[in-house]
N, C-alpha and C positions, 0 to 999 in steps of 0.2 A: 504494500500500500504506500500510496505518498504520505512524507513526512509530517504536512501541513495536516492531514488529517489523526496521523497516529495521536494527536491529543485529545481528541473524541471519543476513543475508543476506551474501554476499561483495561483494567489488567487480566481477565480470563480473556478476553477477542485480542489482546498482546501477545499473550502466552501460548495461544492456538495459531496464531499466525508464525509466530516462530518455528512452533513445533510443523507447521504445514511444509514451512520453509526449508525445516530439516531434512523430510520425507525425501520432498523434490527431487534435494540435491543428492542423496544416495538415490533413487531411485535412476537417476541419468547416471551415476556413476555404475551402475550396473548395468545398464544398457550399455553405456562405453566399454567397460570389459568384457561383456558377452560380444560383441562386435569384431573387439581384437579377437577376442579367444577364435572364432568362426570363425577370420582370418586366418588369422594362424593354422588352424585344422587345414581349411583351403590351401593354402602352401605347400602343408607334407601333405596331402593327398594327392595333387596337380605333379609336385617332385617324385612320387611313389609311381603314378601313371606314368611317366616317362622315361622311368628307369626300366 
């Protein structure tokens, strides 16, 4: 949320925004490693077929 508003807000719609915020951010971090990791698998699979 904007800053200007975060002073409207109480401390549980604070505390839940934060914690939302936390989710988020693991939750991309996991989709970023399941990405690489599929990479990665795609690699030695592509190098295994050619050999």
């Amino acid at each position: 949320m904007a800053k200007k508003n975060e002073k409207h807000l109480n401390a549980k719609q604070v505390a839940y925004e934060k914690q939302q915020e936390k989710k988020g951010t693991n939750v991309v971090m996991w989709i970023i490693g399941s990405l690489i990791l599929l990479g990665l698998v795609y690699i030695g699979w592509s190098v295994w077929m050619m050999a």
